[in-house]
C-alpha positions in Angstrom: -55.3 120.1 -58.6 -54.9 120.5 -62.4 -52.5 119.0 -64.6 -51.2 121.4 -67.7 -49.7 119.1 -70.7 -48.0 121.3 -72.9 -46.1 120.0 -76.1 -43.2 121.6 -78.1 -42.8 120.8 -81.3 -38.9 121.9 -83.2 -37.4 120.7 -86.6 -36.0 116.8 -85.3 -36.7 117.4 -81.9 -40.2 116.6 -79.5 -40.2 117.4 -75.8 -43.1 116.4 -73.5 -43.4 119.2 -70.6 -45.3 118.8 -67.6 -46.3 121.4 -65.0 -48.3 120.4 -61.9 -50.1 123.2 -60.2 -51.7 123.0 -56.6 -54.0 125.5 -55.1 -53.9 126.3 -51.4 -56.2 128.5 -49.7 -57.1 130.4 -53.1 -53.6 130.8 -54.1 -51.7 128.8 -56.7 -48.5 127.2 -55.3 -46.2 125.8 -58.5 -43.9 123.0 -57.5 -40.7 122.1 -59.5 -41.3 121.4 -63.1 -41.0 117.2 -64.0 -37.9 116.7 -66.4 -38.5 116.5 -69.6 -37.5 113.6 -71.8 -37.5 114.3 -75.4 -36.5 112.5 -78.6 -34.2 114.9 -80.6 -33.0 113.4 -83.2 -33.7 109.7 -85.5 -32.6 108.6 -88.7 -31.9 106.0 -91.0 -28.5 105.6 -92.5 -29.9 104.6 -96.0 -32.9 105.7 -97.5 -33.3 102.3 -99.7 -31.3 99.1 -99.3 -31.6 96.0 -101.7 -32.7 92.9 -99.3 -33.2 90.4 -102.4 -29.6 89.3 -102.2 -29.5 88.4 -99.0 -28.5 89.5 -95.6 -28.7 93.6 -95.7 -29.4 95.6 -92.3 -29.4 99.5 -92.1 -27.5 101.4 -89.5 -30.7 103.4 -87.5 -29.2 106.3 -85.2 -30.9 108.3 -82.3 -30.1 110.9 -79.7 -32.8 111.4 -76.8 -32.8 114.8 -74.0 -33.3 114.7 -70.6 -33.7 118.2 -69.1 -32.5 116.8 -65.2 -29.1 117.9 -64.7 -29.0 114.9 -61.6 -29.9 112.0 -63.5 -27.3 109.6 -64.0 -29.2 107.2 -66.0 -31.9 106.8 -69.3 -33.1 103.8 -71.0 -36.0 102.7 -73.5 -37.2 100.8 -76.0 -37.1 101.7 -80.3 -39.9 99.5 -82.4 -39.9 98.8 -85.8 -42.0 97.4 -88.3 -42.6 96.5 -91.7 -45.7 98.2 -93.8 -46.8 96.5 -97.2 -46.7 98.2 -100.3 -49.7 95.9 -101.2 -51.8 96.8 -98.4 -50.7 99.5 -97.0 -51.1 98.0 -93.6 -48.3 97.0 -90.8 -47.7 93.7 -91.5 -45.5 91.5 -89.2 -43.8 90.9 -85.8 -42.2 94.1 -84.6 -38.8 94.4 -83.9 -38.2 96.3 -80.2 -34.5 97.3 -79.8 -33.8 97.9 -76.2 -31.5 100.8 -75.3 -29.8 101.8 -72.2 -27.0 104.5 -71.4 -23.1 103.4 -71.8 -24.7 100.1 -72.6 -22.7 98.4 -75.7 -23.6 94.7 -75.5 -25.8 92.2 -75.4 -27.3 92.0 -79.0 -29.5 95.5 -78.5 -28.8 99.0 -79.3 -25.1 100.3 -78.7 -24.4 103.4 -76.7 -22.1 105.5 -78.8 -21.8 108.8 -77.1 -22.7 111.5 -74.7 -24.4 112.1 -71.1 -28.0 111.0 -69.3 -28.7 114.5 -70.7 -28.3 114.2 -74.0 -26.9 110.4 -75.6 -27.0 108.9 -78.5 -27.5 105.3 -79.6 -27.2 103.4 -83.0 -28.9 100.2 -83.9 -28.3 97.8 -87.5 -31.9 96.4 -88.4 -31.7 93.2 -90.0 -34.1 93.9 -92.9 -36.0 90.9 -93.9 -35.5 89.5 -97.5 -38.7 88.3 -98.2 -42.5 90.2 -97.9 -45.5 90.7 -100.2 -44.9 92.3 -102.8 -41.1 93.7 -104.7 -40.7 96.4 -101.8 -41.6 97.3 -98.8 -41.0 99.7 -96.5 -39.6 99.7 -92.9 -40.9 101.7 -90.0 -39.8 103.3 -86.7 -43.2 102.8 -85.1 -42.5 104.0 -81.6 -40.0 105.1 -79.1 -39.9 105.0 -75.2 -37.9 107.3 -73.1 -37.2 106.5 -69.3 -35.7 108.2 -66.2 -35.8 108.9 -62.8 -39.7 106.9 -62.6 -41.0 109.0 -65.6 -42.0 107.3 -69.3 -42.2 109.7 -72.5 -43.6 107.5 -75.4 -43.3 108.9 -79.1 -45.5 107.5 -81.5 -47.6 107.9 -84.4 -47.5 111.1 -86.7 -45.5 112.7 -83.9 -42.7 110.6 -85.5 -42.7 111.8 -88.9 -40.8 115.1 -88.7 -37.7 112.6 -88.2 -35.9 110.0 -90.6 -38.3 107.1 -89.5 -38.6 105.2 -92.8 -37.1 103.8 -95.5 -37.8 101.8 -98.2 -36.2 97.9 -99.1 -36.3 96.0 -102.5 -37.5 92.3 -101.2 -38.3 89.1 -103.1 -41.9 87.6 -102.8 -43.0 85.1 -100.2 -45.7 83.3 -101.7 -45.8 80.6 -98.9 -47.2 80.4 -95.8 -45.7 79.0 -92.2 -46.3 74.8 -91.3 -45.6 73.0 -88.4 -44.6 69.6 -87.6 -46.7 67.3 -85.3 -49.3 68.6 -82.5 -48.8 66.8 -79.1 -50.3 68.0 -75.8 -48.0 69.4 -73.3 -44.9 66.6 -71.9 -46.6 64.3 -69.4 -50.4 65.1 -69.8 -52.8 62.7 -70.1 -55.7 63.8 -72.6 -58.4 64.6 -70.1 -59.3 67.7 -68.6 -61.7 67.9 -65.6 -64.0 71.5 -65.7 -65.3 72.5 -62.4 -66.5 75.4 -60.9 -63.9 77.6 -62.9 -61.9 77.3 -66.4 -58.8 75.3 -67.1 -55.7 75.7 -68.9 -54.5 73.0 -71.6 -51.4 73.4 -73.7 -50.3 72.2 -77.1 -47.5 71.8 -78.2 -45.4 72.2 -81.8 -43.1 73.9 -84.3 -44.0 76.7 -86.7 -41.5 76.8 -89.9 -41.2 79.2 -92.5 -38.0 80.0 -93.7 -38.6 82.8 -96.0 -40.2 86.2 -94.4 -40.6 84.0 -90.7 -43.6 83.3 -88.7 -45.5 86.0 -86.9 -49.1 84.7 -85.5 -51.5 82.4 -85.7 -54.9 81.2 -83.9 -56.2 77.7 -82.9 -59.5 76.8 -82.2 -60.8 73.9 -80.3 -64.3 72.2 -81.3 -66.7 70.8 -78.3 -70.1 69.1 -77.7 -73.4 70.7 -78.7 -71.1 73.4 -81.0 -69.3 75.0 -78.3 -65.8 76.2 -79.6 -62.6 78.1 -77.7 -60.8 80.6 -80.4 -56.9 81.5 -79.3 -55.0 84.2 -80.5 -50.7 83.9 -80.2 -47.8 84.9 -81.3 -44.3 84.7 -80.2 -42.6 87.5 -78.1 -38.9 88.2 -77.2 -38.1 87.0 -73.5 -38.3 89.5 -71.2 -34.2 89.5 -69.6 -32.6 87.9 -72.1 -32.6 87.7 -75.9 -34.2 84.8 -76.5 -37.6 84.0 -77.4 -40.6 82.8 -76.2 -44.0 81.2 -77.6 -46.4 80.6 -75.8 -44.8 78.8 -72.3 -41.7 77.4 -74.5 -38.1 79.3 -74.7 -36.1 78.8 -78.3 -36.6 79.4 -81.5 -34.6 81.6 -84.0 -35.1 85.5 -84.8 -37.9 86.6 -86.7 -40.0 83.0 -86.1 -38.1 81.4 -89.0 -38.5 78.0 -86.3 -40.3 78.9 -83.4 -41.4 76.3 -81.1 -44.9 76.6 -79.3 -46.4 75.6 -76.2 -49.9 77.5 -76.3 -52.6 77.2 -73.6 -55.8 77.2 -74.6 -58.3 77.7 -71.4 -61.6 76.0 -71.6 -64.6 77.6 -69.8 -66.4 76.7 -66.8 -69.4 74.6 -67.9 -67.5 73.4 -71.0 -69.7 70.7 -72.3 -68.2 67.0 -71.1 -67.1 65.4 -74.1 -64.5 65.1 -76.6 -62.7 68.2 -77.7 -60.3 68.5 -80.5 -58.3 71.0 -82.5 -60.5 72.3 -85.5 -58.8 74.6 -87.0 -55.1 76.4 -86.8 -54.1 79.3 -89.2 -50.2 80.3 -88.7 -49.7 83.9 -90.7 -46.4 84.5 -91.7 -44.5 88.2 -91.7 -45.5 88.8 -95.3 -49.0 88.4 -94.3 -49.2 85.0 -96.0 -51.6 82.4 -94.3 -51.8 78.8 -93.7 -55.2 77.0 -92.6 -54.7 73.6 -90.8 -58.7 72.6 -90.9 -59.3 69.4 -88.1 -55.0 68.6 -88.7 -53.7 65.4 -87.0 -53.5 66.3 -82.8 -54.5 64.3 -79.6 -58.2 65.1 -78.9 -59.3 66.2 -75.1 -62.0 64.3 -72.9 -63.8 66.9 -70.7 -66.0 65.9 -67.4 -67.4 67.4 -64.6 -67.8 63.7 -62.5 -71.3 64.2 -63.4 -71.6 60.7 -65.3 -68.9 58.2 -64.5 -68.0 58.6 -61.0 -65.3 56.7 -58.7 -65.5 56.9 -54.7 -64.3 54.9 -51.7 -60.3 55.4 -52.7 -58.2 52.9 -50.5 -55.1 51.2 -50.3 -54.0 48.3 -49.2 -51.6 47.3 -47.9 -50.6 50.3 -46.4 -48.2 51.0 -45.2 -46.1 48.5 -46.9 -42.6 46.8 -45.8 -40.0 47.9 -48.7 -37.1 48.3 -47.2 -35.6 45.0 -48.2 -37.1 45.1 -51.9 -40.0 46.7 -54.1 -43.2 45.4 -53.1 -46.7 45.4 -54.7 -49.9 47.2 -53.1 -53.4 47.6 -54.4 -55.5 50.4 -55.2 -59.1 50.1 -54.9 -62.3 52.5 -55.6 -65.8 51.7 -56.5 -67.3 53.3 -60.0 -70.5 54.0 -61.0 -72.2 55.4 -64.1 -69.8 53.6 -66.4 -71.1 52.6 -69.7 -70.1 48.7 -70.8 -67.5 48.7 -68.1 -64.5 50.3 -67.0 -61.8 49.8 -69.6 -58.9 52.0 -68.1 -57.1 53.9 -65.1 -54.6 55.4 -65.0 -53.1 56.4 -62.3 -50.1 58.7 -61.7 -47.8 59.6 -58.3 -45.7 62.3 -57.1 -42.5 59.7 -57.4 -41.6 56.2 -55.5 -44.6 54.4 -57.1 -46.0 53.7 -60.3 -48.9 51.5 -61.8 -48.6 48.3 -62.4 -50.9 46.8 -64.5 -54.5 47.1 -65.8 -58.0 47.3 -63.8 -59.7 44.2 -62.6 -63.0 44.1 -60.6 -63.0 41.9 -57.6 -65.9 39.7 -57.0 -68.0 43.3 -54.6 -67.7 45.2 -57.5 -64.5 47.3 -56.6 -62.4 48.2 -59.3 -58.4 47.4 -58.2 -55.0 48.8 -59.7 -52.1 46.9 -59.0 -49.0 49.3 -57.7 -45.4 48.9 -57.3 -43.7 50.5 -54.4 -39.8 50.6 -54.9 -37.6 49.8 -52.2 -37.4 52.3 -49.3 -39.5 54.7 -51.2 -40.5 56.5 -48.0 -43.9 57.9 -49.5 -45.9 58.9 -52.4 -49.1 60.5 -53.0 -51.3 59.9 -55.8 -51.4 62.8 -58.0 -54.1 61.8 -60.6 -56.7 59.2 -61.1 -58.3 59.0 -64.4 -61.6 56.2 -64.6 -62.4 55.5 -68.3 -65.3 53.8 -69.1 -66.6 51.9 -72.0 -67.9 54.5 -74.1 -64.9 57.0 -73.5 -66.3 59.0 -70.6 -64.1 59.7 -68.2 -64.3 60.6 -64.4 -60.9 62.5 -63.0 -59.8 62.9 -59.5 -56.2 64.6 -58.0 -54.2 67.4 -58.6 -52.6 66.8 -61.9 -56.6 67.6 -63.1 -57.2 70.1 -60.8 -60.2 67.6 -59.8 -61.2 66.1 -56.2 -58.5 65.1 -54.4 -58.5 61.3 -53.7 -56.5 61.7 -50.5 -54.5 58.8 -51.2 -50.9 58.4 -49.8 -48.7 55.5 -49.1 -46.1 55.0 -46.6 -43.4 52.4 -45.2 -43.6 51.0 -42.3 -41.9 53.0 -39.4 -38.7 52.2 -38.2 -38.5 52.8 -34.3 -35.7 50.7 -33.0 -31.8 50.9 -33.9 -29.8 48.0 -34.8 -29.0 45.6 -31.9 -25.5 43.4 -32.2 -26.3 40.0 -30.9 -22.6 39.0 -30.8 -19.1 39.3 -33.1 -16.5 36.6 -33.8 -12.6 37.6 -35.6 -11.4 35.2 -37.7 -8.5 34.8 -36.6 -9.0 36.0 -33.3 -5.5 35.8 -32.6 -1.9 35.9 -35.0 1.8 36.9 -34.7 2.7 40.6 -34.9 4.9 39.8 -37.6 1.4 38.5 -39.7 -0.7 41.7 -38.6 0.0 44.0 -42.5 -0.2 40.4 -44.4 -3.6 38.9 -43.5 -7.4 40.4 -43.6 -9.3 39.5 -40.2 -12.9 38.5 -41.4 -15.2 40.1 -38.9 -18.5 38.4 -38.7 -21.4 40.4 -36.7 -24.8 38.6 -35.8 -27.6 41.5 -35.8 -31.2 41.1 -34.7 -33.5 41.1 -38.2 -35.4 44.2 -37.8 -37.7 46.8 -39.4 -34.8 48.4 -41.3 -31.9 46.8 -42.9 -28.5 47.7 -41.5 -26.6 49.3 -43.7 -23.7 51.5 -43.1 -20.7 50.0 -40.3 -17.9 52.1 -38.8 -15.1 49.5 -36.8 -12.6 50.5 -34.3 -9.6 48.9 -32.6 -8.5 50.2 -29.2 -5.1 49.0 -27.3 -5.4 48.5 -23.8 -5.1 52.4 -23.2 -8.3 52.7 -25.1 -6.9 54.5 -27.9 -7.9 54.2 -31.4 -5.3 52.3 -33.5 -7.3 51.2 -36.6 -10.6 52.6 -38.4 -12.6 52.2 -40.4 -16.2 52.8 -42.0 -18.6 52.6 -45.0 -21.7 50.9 -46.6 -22.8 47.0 -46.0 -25.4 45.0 -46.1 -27.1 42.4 -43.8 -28.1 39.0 -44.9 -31.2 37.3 -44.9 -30.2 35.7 -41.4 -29.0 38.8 -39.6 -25.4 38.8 -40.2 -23.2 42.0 -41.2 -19.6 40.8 -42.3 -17.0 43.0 -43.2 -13.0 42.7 -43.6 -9.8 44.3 -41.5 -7.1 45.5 -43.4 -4.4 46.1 -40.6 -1.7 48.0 -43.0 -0.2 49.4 -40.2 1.7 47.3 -37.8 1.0 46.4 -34.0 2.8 45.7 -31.1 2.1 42.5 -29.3 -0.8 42.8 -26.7 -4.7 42.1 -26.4 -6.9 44.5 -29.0 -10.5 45.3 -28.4 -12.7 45.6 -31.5 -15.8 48.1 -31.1 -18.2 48.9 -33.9 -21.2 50.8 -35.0 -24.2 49.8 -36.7 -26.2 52.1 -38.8 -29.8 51.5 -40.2 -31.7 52.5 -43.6 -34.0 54.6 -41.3 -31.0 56.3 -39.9 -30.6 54.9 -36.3 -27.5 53.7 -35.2 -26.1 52.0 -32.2 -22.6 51.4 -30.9 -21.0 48.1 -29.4 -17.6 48.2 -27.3 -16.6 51.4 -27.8 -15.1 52.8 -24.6 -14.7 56.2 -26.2 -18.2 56.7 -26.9 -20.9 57.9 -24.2 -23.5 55.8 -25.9 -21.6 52.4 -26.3 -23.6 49.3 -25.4 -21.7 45.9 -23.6 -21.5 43.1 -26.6 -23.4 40.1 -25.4 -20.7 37.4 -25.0 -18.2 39.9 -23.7 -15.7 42.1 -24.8 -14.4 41.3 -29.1 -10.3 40.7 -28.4 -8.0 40.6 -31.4 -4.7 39.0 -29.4 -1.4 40.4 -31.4 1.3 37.5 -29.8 5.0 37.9 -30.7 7.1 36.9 -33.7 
């Protein structure tokens, strides 16, 4: 099979062509020619605008061909940049303008006419007021043509039969971009176990410059024995939206005036153990001016492989633990060796429901023990990361949250197997006229067994002798220290004289329930003491 590219070339218009060609059994067979997508006409509205007053943008305009009388569709992409007058060079972020038929919104190009055969779009570039020198000149750099599957890209000196360029008057930037602080990425601890393959740490700050706007920069992280990590970034419009993105951070404003960063920089494996630190950052700005942070202010990174300081025999106890009434303490407990003048920290981190609570101590075998709070019915958490810190700064690492050995530590509550159990109910009063039954609150008082799990939710029901349901109600409670669950009627509604059987359920913070009395459910259990009778007399 051979493929044939052919290109034609007229004034303001480019077309890409291609034929395929099969041969079967000596004999060419020629399938239906591929559409072709052309650009056929770009311009400028104004060959030379004056930026140095401020905001100026230029109207660009472009009509691209699509020889495929069934397509119903045609989109792209139009990139601009900025070349110096000093250098001669492309200096700067680019500017990619997306474009998409009888598309008109969303900050991009607008559709202004036409059909996915021939359309036309227009676009106003924002020229930038500052860059190196008193002018400079702005460039179509590359266009993108797409439909039905098939990409035409028009670039380079294929471009220059068209109005691509133009030239802007600009004031001088003669500073270069700064940033505020350098912190490592929200919630990580500075220490970064290596193992058998690299790893990923991120930094993060803000890159200023509010004159020509920041475009890219580098940052370089120093190690042991002169081993060093050199990162290239920049920041790069977000991908379904028009928004930005630098590095693993959305925000910042157009053309990098603020732009903050969260850049991952990803250490080898074998990286030397040690302390790492940030060397070196140069930020460039979009005039091409520089800024050189050498060794600025930023957290340094401790890197181990667990080759020197090492921590084994994880264990917990107690566990599992009894918090359902309350937050209780635990212990965690390991054994270290390797440490240089002792251990001086761990920190320790969980998925949620747990947290450290207080320093390290060494029991009199030599185990080093953290102290942990459980909080109240925190049904389980795992230990996420385990960092060992000796005396001299080496570190040993363990859990997820490093991507180290996992310490296979988890901690649980105690199960809670049996529902609540009623031990037996008194009504205060047990007994009053019906003309008192929408004036007074009967104080129900229930005596419940003391079990694994508090009781806390109660539903109460009041059945006439026919064993309907003349009163309800439910919500939260609590039980107290001795067992008992008391709660209040409120009988708004009133009652004919006649004996009243009281049924309730009894739900648990593990979720098991149990009723009491109630004829109307299949589950009811008999209230020791008998039958719970409010007695409605007359008058």
């Amino acid at each position: 099979m051979s493929t044939i590219i052919a290109r034609r070339f007229t004034h303001a218009a480019l077309a890409l062509v291609v034929t395929v060609a099969a041969t079967v059994l000596g004999g060419v067979v020629a399938h239906a020619a591929a559409p072709r997508l052309a650009l056929a006409a770009l311009s400028f509205e104004q060959p030379t605008v004056d930026a140095t007053e401020g905001y100026v943008a230029n109207k660009l305009t472009w009509t691209v061909t699509n020889t495929d009388p069934d397509a119903r569709s045609v989109h792209g992409t139009v990139t601009m940049r900025m070349r110096s007058s000093v250098t001669g060079q492309l200096v700067g972020h680019d500017w990619v303008v997306r474009y998409e038929f009888e598309q008109t919104c969303c900050g991009d190009a607008s559709y202004e006419s036409g059909t996915p055969q021939e359309s036309t779009y227009t676009y106003h570039l924002p020229v930038r007021r500052y860059a190196d020198a008193a002018t400079a000149a702005w460039e179509v750099t590359r266009v993108t043509i797409t439909a039905g599957g098939t990409t035409a890209t028009v670039s380079g000196t294929r471009l220059q039969s068209f109005g691509y360029r133009f030239t802007a008057q600009t004031m001088i930037d003669s500073t270069g971009p700064t940033i505020d602080y350098i912190s490592l990425a929200p919630s990580r601890r500075p220490y970064v176990y290596v193992g058998a393959g690299p790893v990923t740490v991120a930094y993060d700050f803000t890159v200023q410059d509010g004159e020509s706007g920041f475009w890219k920069g580098t940052i370089r992280l120093n190690g042991p024995g002169g081993q060093s990590v050199t990162t290239p970034f920049s920041w790069e419009r977000e991908v379904y939206s028009t928004g930005f993105r630098c590095g693993a951070v959305s925000g910042g404003e157009q053309d990098g005036r603020y732009m903050p960063c969260s850049i991952g920089i990803t250490l080898p494996a074998g990286a030397a153990p040690g302390s790492w630190r940030i060397a070196r950052l140069v930020l460039r700005n979009n005039a091409g001016g520089t800024t050189t942070y050498q060794n600025p202010r930023a957290p340094s990174l401790t890197v181990t492989s667990n080759t020197t300081v090492q921590a084994s025999g994880f264990a917990v106890s107690p566990n599992p633990v009894d918090n359902w009434r309350g937050a209780v303490q635990t212990e965690l407990s390991m054994s270290v060796t390797g440490a240089t003048k002792g251990v001086s920290a761990v920190h320790v981190d969980f998925d949620s429901g747990c947290q450290q609570w207080g320093g390290p101590t060494a029991k009199a075998d030599g185990r080093i023990v953290v102290p942990v709070m459980v909080y109240q019915q925190t049904q389980s958490c795992r230990v996420e990361g385990i960092a060992v810190i000796d005396g001299a700064g080496k570190a040993a690492l363990y859990g997820d949250a490093y991507g180290a050995p996992d310490p296979e530590l988890t901690i649980t509550r105690v199960p809670s197997t049996n529902p609540p159990v009623a031990l037996g109910a008194t009504l205060d009063p047990s007994s009053l006229p019906a003309s008192e039954v929408n004036q007074r609150s009967i104080q129900l008082t229930i005596q419940a067994q003391v079990q694994v799990a508090p009781i806390v939710g109660l539903g109460v029901y009041l059945y006439d002798s026919d064993g309907t349901v003349v009163y309800q109600s439910f919500g939260g409670t609590s039980q107290a220290t001795n067992g008992t669950v008391t709660t209040w009627l409120h009988l708004w509604e009133p009652l004919e004289p006649g004996d009243y059987t009281v049924g309730f359920a009894l739900d648990d913070a593990g979720r098991l329930g149990s009723r009491w009395n109630m004829p109307d459910s299949a589950d009811s259990q008999t209230l020791p003491g008998g039958p719970l009778v409010l007695t409605v007399t007359a008058g």
